[in-house]
C-alpha positions, 0 to 999 in steps of 0.5 A, a space after each residue: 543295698 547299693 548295685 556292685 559296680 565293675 570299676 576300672 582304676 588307672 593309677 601309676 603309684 602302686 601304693 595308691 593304686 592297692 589302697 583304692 583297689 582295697 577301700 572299691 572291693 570292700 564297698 563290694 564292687 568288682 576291680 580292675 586296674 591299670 598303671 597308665 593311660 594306655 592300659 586303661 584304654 585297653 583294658 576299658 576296651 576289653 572288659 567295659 567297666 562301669 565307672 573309671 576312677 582316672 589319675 590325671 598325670 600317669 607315664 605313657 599316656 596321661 589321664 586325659 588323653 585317656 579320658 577322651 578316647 573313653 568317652 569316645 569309646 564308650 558312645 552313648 552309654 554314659 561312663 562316669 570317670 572320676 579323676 584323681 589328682 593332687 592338682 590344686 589350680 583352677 586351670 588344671 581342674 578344668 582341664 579333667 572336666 574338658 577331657 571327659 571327667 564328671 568328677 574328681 578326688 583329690 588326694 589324699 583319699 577318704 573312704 566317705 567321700 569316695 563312696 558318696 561320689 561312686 554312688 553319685 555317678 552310679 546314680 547318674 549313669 542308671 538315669 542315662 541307661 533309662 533315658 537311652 532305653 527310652 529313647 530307643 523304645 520312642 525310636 521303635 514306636 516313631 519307626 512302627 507308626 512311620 511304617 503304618 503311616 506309609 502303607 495307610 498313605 499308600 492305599 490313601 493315595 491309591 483311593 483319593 487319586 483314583 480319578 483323572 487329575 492328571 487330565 490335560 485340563 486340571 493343574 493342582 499344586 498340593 503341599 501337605 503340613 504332615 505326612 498325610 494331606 488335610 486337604 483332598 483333591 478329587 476328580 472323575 469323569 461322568 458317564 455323560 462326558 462331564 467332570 465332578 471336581 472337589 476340594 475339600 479341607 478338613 479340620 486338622 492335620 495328618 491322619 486324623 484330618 484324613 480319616 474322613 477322606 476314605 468315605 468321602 472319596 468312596 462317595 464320591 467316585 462311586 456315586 459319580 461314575 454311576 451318574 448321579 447329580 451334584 446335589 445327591 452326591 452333595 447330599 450322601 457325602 454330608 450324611 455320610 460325614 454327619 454320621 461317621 465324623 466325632 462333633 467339631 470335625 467336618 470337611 470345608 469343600 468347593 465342588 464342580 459339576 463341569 459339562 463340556 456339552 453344555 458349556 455350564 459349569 455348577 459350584 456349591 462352596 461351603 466354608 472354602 475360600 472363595 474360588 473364582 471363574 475366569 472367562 477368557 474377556 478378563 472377567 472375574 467372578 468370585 465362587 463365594 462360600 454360601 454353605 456350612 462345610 460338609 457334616 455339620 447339618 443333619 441331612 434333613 437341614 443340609 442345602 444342596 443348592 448350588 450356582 450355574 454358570 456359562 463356560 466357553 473354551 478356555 475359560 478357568 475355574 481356580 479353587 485354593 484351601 485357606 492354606 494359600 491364604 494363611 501362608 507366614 512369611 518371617 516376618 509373621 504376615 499372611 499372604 491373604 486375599 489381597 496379595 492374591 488379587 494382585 496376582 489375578 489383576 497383574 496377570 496378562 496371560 491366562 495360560 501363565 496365571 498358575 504359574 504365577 500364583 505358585 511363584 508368588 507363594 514361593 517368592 513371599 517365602 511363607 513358613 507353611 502353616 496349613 496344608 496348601 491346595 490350588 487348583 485350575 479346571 479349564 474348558 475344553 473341547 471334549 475330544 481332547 480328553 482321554 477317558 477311560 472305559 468304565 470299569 465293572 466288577 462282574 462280566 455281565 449278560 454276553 448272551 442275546 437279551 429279549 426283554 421290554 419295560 417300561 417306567 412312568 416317573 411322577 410328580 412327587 418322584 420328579 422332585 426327589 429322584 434323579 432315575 438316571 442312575 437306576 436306568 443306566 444300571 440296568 441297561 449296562 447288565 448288557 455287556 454289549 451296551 458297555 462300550 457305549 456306556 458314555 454316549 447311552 449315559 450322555 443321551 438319556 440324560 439329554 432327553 430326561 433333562 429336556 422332558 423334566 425342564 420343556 415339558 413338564 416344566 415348561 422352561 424355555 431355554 433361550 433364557 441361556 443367553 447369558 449368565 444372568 439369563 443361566 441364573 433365571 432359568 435355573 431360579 425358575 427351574 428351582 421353584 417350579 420343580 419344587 411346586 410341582 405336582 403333577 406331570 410325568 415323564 416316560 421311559 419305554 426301554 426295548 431290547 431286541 436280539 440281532 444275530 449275536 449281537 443286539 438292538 436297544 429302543 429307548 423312546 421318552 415322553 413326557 406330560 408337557 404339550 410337545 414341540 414343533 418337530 419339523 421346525 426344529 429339524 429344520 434348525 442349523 446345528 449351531 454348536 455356538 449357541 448357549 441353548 438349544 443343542 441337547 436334541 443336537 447332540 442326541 443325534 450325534 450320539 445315537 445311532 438312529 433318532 426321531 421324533 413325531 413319526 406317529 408315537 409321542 415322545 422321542 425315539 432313540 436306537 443303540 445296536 452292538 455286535 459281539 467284539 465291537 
């Protein structure tokens, strides 16, 4: 049975209007009338009918004038309006359409023929309700997701930048295809004074595409701030992918291990578009991918190795995602490698190189694509960097602390295990050493790297002349570690309390048969050479240093007071 309407009839003849009045209540709908176009908007107004049976030409104010301000009235809701007219010419017809008509009846009535198109426009008007319904249901949902979208981006935002990319040495340019960034930007500051840079791409867009991002970026901030080396944090973040990501999604990635002591940058790219080196001659070298992306391997197949490269002040590392790249203009070209090489080639002035890219992007006026990543990492002097204290989550021991121990590292371990990390935790349980935490950092990882590399190695580091004399030593370094099987490397930590405050021995040995201390006491501080200035800069760090003074090894001393 068909739904009972409220039908308002606008009709100026009284016999015509009671004789529709009688065929719309016998059909069982609801009727209201009125003698012109004026009443008829009033009375729609006040009581909002269903459907309007409208005669064209009525005194006061005509159907169509009527028609229109209905319509109007009406907004969304679809109020069908069928008119009723005498009128014979296509003109004239035309004119009930235009004025907001769906239908017309011409006179005089039939009952039939009347009821099909009352059942017709109900039809109609009970499909637009439905679409409206859902129209404003996708609206609620659009606005829910929205809503969850900017509170996930939110603490996205505040987990991925957590690092120091607003350091004066890096300048990045991110354009995300959808709310959230495919592509992730991160950097963190070493305890040693260094930098780990990464940048990643994972497949896809918007959420699904950041979903990986939360652990990665954990990893990696985690496992940075606690001074691990690049490859073990290379290692944890492709299994931590491997083991969480659904198969077909992984995280193309260039990753940066920059030393501003050393002067030495280390790269490993797997699956980014090549990154490029810039020193300050004009020289170009190419970062090229030699890796799988993150995720892909299992861990027992992932290659860690990674390209070591000399820096000096003022050289430039850049980094882009294929997004760059894969820029379309109108006309449907992507901006690609060549164009980007124009660039590099055109450029006379190093500072400006970054503004340049960014205005070719801009001027090729591509239609984006993909997300769109480019960073710049520069080499600078370390004092021009502002680095945050460390961050710790307990208060620590504040009391005075007496204890000595001592660990022996041996060959199998030495090829597997950086005991950097395990070192340094322990001794920033000591709430006094936490303030020095950067330069305790920096120096047992000076002393472990020369016992490790010139003792039990036996590497000579005036190799590091040059870059192909970086690549050499890093290549023997490599094969020699991996060959190794005896040798061993001592650390004996010693704290003693000082009034309230406190004094800490570190004295590291090694298997290797030592060096010449008078000799190389004697050597000039030359902060110019690319080799040679590790033991320098662990008398610049520490408080005391010595070496042969009758025990093996090196000797360093730390001391804090309470308040310092």
């Amino acid at each position: 049975m068909p739904e009972r309407l409220s039908i308002l009839i606008a009709e100026d003849n009284a016999a015509d209007r009671m004789l529709l009045s009688t065929i719309v209540s016998r059909q069982g709908h609801r009727v209201m009338t009125a003698s012109n176009g004026l009443e008829a908007v009033a009375l729609f107004e006040q009581e909002r009918p269903q459907l309007v049976l409208m005669d064209a030409l009525m005194p006061v104010m005509d159907g169509f004038e009527a028609a229109r301000r209905i319509k109007q009235a009406a907004g969304d809701a679809l109020v069908p309006i069928i008119f009723l007219t005498s009128l014979t010419e296509g003109e004239a017809l035309v004119r009930c359409l235009e004025a907001g008509g769906d239908d017309f009846l011409a006179k005089p009535y039939n009952r039939v023929i009347l009821e099909a198109k009352i059942n017709a426009m109900d039809r109609l008007r009970r499909l637009q309700d439905t679409v409206l319904q859902q129209r404003d249901l996708i609206a609620m949902h659009n606005e829910h997701l929205l809503n969850e979208q900017r509170v996930a981006k939110a603490v996205f935002d505040k987990v991925t930048h957590s690092g120091c990319l607003d350091a004066p040495n890096i300048r990045y340019l991110q354009s995300p295809y959808a709310v959230f960034n495919g592509d992730l930007l991160l950097a963190a500051f070493k305890p040693s004074g260094g930098m780990h840079v990464l940048l990643g791409d994972f497949t896809g867009h918007g959420l699904p595409a950041a979903i990986g991002a939360m652990p990665l970026a954990e990893v990696f901030y985690g496992m940075t701030a606690k001074g691990y080396s690049l490859a073990e944090v290379l290692r944890e973040i492709n299994a931590k992918l491997k083991h969480i990501l659904p198969v077909g999604v992984f995280c193309c990635a260039t990753v940066l291990n920059i030393s501003f002591q050393r002067q030495v940058v280390e790269v490993w790219n797997g699956g980014l578009p090549d990154g490029y080196l810039l020193h300050g001659n004009g020289e170009r070298i190419p970062l090229v991918s030699r890796h799988l992306p993150l995720g892909v391997l299992e861990p027992g197949a992932f290659n860690d190795k990674y390209e070591v490269y000399p820096l000096a002040l003022g050289d430039r590392v850049f980094l882009l995602s294929d997004g760059v790249l894969e820029a379309c203009n109108k006309q449907g070209e992507l901006f690609g490698e060549g164009r980007l090489l124009e660039v590099f080639s055109a450029n006379r002035q190093q500072a400006a190189l970054f503004s340049e890219i960014q205005q070719a992007l801009a001027h090729f006026s591509g239609e984006q694509q993909d997300d769109v990543s480019l960073v710049e990492v520069s080499l600078v002097d370390q004092a021009a960097l502002s680095r945050p204290p460390l961050a710790f989550a307990d208060n620590g021991q504040s009391h005075s602390l007496d204890w000595s121990a001592s660990f022996e590292f041996r060959g199998e371990t030495l090829r597997h295990f950086n005991p950097l990390p395990f070192l340094l935790q322990l001794l920033l349980e000591v709430q006094g050493l936490r303030p020095q935490g950067g330069a305790l950092f920096s120096v047992l990882a000076e002393l472990y790297s020369n016992a490790l590399e010139h003792g039990v190695l036996g590497l000579d580091s005036t190799l590091k002349a040059n870059a192909e004399g970086f690549a050499e030593y890093y290549r023997q370094r490599s094969v020699r570690l991996a060959a190794l099987v005896d040798g061993y490397v001592r650390f004996h930590l010693q704290l003693i309390p000082e009034g309230a405050g406190g004094r800490l021995i570190v004295r590291v040995e090694d298997s290797g048969s030592g060096f010449n201390a008078p000799l190389l006491s004697a050597q000039p501080r030359d902060t110019q050479r690319l080799s040679g200035r590790g033991l320098a800069l662990v008398r610049q760090l520490s408080e005391r240093c010595s070496w042969g003074d009758g025990e093996p090894g090196v000797r360093v001393e730390f001391s804090w007071v309470p308040g310092a």
